[in-house]
N, C-alpha and C positions, 0 to 999 in steps of 0.2 A: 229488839232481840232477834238475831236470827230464826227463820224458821226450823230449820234443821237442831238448834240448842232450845225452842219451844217443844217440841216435839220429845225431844227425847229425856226434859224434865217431865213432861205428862206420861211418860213411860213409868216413869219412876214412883208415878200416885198411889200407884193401885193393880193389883194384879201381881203377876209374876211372868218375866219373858227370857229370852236367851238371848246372848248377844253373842255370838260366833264371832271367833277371830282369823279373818285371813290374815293372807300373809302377801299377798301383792293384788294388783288392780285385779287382776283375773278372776281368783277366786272370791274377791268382793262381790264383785260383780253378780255372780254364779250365786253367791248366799241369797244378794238382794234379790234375785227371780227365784229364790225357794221361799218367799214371803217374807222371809224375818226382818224386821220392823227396822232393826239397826245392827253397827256392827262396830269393834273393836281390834284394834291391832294388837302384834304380839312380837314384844320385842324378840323372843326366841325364833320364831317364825320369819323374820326380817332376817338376824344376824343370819341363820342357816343359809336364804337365800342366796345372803353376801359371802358365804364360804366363811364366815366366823359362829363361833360359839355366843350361846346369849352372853349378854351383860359384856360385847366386845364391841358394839358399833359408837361412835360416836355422838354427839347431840347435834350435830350440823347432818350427818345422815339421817338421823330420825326425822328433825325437824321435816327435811325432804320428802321423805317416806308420808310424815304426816299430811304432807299440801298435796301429793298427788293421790294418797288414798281419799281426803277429803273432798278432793274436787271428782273423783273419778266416779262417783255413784251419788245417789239422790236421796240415803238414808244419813242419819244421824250418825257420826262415826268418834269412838272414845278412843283415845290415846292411852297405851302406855308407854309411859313416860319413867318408866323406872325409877329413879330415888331423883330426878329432876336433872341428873346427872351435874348435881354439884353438890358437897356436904354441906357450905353454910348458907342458911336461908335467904341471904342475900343472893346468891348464886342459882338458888332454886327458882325464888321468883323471876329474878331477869329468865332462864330457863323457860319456865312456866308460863310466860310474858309472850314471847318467841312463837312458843306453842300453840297458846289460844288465839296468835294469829295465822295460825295455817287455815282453819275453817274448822277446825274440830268443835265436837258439842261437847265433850266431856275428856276428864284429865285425870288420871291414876297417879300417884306418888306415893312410892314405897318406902319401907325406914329399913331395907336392907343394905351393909354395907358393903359385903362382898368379899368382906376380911372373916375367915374363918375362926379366926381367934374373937374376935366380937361382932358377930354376924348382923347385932342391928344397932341402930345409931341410940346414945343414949337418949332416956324418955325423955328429956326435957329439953333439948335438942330436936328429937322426933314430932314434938311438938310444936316448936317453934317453925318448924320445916314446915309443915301445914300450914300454919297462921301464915306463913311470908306465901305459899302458893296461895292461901284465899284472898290475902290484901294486891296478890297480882291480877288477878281475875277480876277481883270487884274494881279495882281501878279502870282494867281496861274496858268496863262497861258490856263486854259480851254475854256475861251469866253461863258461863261454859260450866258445866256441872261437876263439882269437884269428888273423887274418890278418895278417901285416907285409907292404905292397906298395910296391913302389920302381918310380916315376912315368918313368924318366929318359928312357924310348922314346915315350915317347907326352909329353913335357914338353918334348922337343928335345933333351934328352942320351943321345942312343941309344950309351949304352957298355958295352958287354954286360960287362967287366971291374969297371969299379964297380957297375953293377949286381951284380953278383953279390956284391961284398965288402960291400953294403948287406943284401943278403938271407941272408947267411950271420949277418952280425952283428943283423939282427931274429930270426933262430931263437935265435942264440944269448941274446938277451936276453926270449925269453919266448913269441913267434909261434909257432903251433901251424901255422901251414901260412905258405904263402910264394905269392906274384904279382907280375908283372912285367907290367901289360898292355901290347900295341904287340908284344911281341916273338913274330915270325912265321916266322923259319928254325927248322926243326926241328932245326939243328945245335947253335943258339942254345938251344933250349927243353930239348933233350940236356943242353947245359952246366949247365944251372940246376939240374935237378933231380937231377943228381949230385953237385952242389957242395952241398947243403943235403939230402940224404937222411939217416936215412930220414924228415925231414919231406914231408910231401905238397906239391905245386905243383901251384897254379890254374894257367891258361892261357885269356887270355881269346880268343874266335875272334866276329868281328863281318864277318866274309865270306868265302869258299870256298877261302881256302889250306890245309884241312887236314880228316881227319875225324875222329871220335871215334876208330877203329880205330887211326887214325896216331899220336892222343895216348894213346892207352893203350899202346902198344905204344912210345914212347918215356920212359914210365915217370910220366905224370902224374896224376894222382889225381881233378883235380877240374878242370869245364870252366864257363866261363859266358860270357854273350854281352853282360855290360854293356847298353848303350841300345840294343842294335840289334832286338830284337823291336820296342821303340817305335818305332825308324825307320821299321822294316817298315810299322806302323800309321801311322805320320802317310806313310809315302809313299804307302799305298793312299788316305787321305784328300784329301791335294793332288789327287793326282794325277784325282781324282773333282770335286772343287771349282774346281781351273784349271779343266777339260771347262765346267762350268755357268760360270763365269766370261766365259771366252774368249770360248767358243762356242755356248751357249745349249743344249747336247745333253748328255743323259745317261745316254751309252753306257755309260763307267765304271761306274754304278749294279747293271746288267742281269749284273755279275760279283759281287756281293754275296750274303754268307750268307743265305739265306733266314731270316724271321722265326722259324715255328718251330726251324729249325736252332740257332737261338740260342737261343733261350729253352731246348732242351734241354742247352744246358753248364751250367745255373746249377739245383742243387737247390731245391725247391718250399720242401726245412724251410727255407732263408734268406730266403726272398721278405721276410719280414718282419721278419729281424732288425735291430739296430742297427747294427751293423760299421759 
C-alpha cells in the first residue's frame, strides 16, 4: 500500500483532524507548511480557478488536477470526485478506477444529481454507486480510502432522517468514512456519527457555527472546509479589484502579504520543478 493511503487511513483511527482543501499546487503547498497532516481538493475551488461554476469541469480535467495536486506535495491528498461523474455504476467505477490511479489516498462520491427537480439519485441506485466505486478500489489493490456523502442538505432535502438511512447504507456497502455536508446543528452531527460508528464522519464547517474542540468532542473524526478557503481568496481579490474599479484607490492593496513573505512559503528545491 502506498505510504501516503497508509498514512491517511491511520488518520482516520482515532482523534479528530482538518483536512483543508486547496484549490491548486500553490495553496497546497502553503497548507502542508502550516502542519496539517493532509489535504483535500475542491471541486468548487478547481472549477472557479478554470473560470467555470462548480459541478462544470469535466472528469479528464479533474483527473488532471488530481495527478498534479497528488504529485505536488508529500501529504495524503483526498479527492473530490463529485457523483464519479457518471450516473450508472458502471461509469463510476471505470471513473473511480482512473482516479485511484492519480496517486490519491482517498476518494469522495456523492449521490447528488444536479437536476433540481430530483436533486439526489434514487436510494438504490445511490447505493449501488458505492458498491461499483468500492469493487473499483478493492480491485485495483491501492486501499485508497473510500468517502460515501449524501448531498440532501445542501441539494434542498435537508432531512436528517434519510440522510442518515443513505449514510448508514453507503457504510454498509463499502464507505470507509461517511459526510453529510450543509449539516450544521450539533444535535444533527451527534445523530450521524452514532448512527454509522465506528465509521469516522467528515463534517464540513465553511463559517463560524462551531470549532474543531466542539467537533471532536461530539465524536467526529475528520473536518474540511470545501470552497471556502477559495472564497476567502477570491473575496480578498474582489474586494481589492471593485476598490481599483469603483474608485480608482488602492487602499485594499496596503493589507497585502508582503513580497518576500510570500516567496518564503514556497521551497527554493521547487522553484523549478514541473508540478
Amino acid at each position: 500500500m502506498n505510504p501516503q493511503v497508509s498514512e491517511f487511513r491511520r488518520l482516520h483511527d482515532a482523534g479528530c483532524f482538518v483536512l483543508p482543501n486547496p484549490w491548486d499546487i500553490g495553496s497546497a503547498r502553503v497548507l502542508v507548511g502550516l502542519g496539517f497532516k493532509a489535504v483535500a481538493t475542491t471541486s468548487a475551488g478547481l472549477a472557479w480557478s478554470l473560470g467555470r461554476r462548480d459541478n462544470e469541469i469535466s472528469v479528464e480535467l479533474s483527473l488532471s488536477h488530481l495527478r498534479a495536486m497528488a504529485t505536488a506535495v508529500d501529504v495524503p491528498v483526498n479527492a473530490d470526485f463529485e457523483d464519479g461523474f457518471a450516473r450508472d455504476p458502471l461509469g463510476v467505477a471505470a471513473n473511480v478506477w482512473a482516479a485511484v490511479e492519480t496517486g490519491i489516498a482517498g476518494v469522495s462520491i456523492e449521490d447528488s444529481t444536479g437536476d433540481q427537480a430530483a436533486p439526489l439519485y434514487d436510494f438504490a441506485l445511490a447505493v449501488e454507486r458505492v458498491k461499483a466505486a468500492r469493487k473499483a478500489i478493492d480491485d485495483s489493490g491501492t486501499g485508497v480510502l473510500l468517502t460515501g456523502r449524501s448531498e440532501g442538505f445542501i441539494a434542498g432535502r435537508p432531512d436528517l432522517a434519510e440522510t442518515i438511512r443513505r449514510l448508514v447504507a453507503y457504510a454498509e456497502a463499502g464507505a470507509d468514512c461517511l459526510y453529510a455536508p450543509g449539516v450544521r446543528a450539533m444535535s444533527d452531527i451527534s445523530a450521524i456519527v452514532n448512527a454509522v460508528a465506528p465509521r469516522p464522519v467528515n463534517v464540513l464547517v465553511g463559517t463560524d457555527f462551531t470549532t474543531v474542540a466542539q467537533l471532536a468532542e461530539a465524536g467526529v473524526r475528520r473536518i474540511s472546509v470545501g470552497g471556502a478557503l477559495a472564497r476567502a481568496a477570491w473575496t480578498g481579490f474582489l474586494s481589492a479589484a471593485r476598490e481599483i474599479a469603483t474608485t480608482g484607490t488602492f487602499s485594499e492593496l496596503a493589507r497585502n502579504v508582503p513580497v518576500p513573505e510570500m516567496n518564503k512559503l514556497f521551497s527554493p528545491a521547487r522553484r523549478h520543478d514541473q508540478s
